[in-house]
N, C-alpha and C positions, 0 to 999 in steps of 0.2 A: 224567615218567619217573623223577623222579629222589628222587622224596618215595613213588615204589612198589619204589626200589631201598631207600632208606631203612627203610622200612617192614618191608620183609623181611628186610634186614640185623638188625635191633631184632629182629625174633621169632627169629631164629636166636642172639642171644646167650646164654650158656649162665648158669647159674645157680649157678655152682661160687663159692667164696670169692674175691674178691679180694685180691692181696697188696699193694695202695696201693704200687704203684713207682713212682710221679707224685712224692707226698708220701711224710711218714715212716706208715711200719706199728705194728701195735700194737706191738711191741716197743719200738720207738722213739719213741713217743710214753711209753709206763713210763720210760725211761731218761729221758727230757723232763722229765717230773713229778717224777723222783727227785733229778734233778741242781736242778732250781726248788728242791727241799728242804732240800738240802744242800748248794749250793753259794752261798754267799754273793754271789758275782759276778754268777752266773748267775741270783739273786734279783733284783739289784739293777736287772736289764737287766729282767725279765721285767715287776715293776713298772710302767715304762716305758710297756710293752708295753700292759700290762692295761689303765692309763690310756685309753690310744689307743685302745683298744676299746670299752669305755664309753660311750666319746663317739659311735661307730659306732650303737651299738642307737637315738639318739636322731635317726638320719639316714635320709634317702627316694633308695631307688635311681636313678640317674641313666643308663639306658642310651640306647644312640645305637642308629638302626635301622643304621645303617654305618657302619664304622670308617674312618675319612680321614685318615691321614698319611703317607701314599706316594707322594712327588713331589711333594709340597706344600710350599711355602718358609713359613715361621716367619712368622707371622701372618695367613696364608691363616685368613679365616672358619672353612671347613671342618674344618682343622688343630684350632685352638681350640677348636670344640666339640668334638672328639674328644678334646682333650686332657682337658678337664672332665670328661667322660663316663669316660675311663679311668681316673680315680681310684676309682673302685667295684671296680676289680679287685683294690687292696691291702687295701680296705678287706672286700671277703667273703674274704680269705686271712686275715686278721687274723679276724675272726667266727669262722672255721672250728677254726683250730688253738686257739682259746681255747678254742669247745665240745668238742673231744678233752681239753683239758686238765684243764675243771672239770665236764666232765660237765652244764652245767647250760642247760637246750635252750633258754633265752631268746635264747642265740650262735646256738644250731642255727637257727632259726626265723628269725632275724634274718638270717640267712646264706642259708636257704633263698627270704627274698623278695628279696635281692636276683640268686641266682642266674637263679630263677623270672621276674624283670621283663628281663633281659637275653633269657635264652631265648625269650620274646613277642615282644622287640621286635627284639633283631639278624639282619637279614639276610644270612645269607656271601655274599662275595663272590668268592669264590676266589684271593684278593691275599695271599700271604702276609708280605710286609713288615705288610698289616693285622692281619690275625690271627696274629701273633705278640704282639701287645700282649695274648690270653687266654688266657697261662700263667695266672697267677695264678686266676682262674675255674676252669680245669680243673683247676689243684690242692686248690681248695676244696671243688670238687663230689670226688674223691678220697680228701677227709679224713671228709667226713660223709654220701658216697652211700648208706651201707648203714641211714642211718639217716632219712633222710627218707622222707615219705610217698609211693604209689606214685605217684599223678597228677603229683606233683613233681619226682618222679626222669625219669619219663618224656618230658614236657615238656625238664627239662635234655639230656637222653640224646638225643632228636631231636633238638636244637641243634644238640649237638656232632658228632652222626650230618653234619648237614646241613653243617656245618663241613668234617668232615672229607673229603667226596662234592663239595666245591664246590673244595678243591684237587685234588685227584685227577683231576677231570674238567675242569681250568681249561684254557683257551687258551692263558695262561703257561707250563704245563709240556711243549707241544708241542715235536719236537725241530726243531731248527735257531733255536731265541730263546733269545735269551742268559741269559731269567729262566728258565732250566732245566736253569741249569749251571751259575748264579753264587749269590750268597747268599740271592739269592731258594728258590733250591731246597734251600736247609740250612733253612733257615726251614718250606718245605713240611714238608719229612719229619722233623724235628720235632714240627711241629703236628699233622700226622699220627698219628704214632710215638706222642705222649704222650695223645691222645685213644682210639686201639688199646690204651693199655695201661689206663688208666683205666674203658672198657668190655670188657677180653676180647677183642675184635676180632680173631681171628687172622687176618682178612685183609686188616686194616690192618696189624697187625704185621709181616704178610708181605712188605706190599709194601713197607714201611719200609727194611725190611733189604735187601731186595734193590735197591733202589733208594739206600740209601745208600754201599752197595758200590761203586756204578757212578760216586757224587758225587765220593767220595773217589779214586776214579781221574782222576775226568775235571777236579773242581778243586784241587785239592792235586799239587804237585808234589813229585819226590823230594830236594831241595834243602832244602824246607821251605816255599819262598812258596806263597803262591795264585795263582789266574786273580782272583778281586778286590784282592788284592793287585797285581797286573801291571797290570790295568785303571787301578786309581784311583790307585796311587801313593801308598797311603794307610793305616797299620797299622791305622787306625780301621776299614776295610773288612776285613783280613785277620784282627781282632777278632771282626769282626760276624756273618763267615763261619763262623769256629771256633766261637764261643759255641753257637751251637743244636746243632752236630755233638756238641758236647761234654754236651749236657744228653741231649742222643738216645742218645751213647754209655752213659750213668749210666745210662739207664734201661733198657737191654737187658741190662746187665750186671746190674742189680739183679733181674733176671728169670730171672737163668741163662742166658742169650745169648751167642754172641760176642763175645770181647773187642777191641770196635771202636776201642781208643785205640791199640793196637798193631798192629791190622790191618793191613797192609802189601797196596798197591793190585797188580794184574798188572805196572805201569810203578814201579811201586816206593815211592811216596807213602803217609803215613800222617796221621793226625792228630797222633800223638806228634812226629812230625818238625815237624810245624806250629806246634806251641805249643815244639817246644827251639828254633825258628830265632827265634821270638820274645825267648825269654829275654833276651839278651846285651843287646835295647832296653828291657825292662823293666830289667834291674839298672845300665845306665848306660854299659855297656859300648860301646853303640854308639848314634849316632843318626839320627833320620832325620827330613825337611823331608816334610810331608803335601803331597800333592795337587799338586806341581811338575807333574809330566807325566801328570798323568788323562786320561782320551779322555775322559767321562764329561762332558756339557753340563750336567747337574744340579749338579754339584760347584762348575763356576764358577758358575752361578746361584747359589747359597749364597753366595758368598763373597763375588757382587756385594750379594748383599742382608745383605751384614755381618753374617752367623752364626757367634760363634764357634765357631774350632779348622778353620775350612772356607779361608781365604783361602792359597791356595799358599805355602809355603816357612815356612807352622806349625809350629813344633818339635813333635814326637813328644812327650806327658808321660805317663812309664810308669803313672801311675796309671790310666788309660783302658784296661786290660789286665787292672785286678780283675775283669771280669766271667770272663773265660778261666782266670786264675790262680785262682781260689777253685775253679773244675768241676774243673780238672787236676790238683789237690791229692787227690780224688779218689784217680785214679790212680796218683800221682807223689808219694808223701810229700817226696820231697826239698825239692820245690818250696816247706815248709811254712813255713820261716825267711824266705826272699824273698816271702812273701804274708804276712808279719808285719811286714816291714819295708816294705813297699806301702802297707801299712795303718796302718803307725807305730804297730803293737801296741793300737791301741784297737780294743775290742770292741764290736759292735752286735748287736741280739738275734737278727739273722739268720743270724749269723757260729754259735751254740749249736746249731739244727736242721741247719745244713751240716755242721759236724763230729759229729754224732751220726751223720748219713749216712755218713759217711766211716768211724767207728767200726765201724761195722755192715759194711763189708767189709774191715776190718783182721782182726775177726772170723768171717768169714763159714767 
């Protein structure tokens, strides 16, 4: 049934211009190439970069038919090969943004097979702790869909179809389990949200929205914690919860959407609340012992099997927060001094494409 919902879904998408609100757009990709020109820094990092690519075109896609690292303790078999196999997802991000940059389709092509050998071979799951590990992938296929070949695209396009039909219809997102109301389900609509927007999907995008409404009520609280924060006793969790909310929020706004960072739930919670109750343990002001009173068995599992930052009464290290801090910045320029001093002011080439985003609705 569900490769003939698929199916129909794909012939229903519309044929209109995409505006890559996954990745950067054309615009933003000029401003890329301009700043590479002209800015000395921003050469020196990009270099770097180029290197690392290079060395990509001389490499053979490594995909997994399933992604495994959900409840898997650090050296599990499974874990491992997933991990191996996930390095393909920087490495077609890297392929991509280089062939927007130099135009020159040896990236394209090289990007295209490894998109192409993942599509054949992963089967979704419906796990979204798993498939959150193919941002990277769906932002690749993003930067160079309109330019590959049709058999190519298509192939991708049912993937990510099948992807995104395999959380939507999962056993996880049934109501009364917890993975349907805790960061498992920031994760869902997410992975959702960015693959609707990547194909047009207004009825993925629809239910994105509507369902993230309901997230933000039911796990964020109007104080600022979360329900994974409550549970695991853990900033690391109440991180991990924000993060996707917050790449979901960029991308709906980048679309002309709601502005889900300010959204204020019926019970009074928002995301903005979430990421200011965080600040005060990023800057130092306050801190806090991980994982003392988790209910969460996994958590102690970890810590028995000696995984750092997992064994109770861990100091909180505000750096664990860059992934929150650099999307919030987004929203929140203030925030831009304390994600400088986070970072101890060094720049990496990823740090250039986030602030061009950010540019881009300073100006908008």
């Amino acid at each position: 049934m569900r490769k003939f919902v698929v199916t129909i879904a794909l012939a229903a998408l519309t044929f209109s211009s995409f505006a890559q609100l996954v990745s950067l757009n054309n615009d933003e990709i000029k401003k890329l190439k301009a700043q590479i020109k002209n800015d000395g820094q921003t050469k020196k990092l990009y270099q770097g970069f180029e290197k690392a690519v290079l060395n990509y075109l001389n490499e053979t896609p490594n995909p997994i038919d399933t992604v495994r690292t959900e409840g898997l303790l650090k050296g599990n078999p499974k874990k491992e090969k997933t991990r191996s196999a996930l390095a393909d997802m920087n490495k077609m991000f890297a392929l991509a943004l280089q062939y927007r940059i130099t135009d020159d389709r040896k990236y394209l092509n090289k990007c295209a097979e490894f998109l192409v050998a993942w599509a054949k071979t992963n089967k979704p799951g419906g796990d979204p702790i798993d498939d959150t590990n193919l941002d990277k992938a769906i932002d690749a296929f993003d930067l160079i869909r309109k330019d590959l070949a049709g058999k190519d695209k298509q192939q991708i396009e049912q993937w990510l179809m099948e992807t995104a039909w395999a959380e939507i219809n999962s056993k996880r997102m049934k109501a009364g389990r917890a993975t349907a109301i805790n960061n498992w389900n920031a994760h869902r609509l997410k992975e959702v949200g960015e693959i609707g927007y990547v194909l047009n999907n207004q009825e993925f995008i629809k239910w994105t929205i509507e369902n993230l409404k309901s997230h933000i009520n039911i796990n964020l609280f109007p104080d600022g914690t979360s329900l994974d924060f409550k549970e695991r006793d853990a900033m690391h969790y109440h991180i991990y919860d924000l993060e996707p909310m917050l790449k979901l929020a960029i991308m709906i706004d980048r679309a002309k959407g709601p502005d889900f960072y300010t959204y204020q739930s019926p019970k009074g919670s928002s995301i903005k609340k979430s990421v200011e109750w965080l600040i005060p343990y990023i800057n130092g002001e306050k801190q806090h012992e991980e994982y003392v009173h988790t209910t969460v068995k996994f958590d102690r599992d970890r810590a028995k099997n000696n995984e750092p930052g997992f064994a109770p009464g861990t100091m909180f290290k505000p750096d664990l927060a860059l992934p929150v801090l650099k999307l919030a910045v987004y929203f929140d320029g203030s925030q831009a001094d304390l994600l400088k001093k986070l970072i101890n002011n060094r720049n990496d080439w990823q740090t250039i494409p986030d602030e061009i985003k950010r540019e881009s609705k300073l100006t908008k």
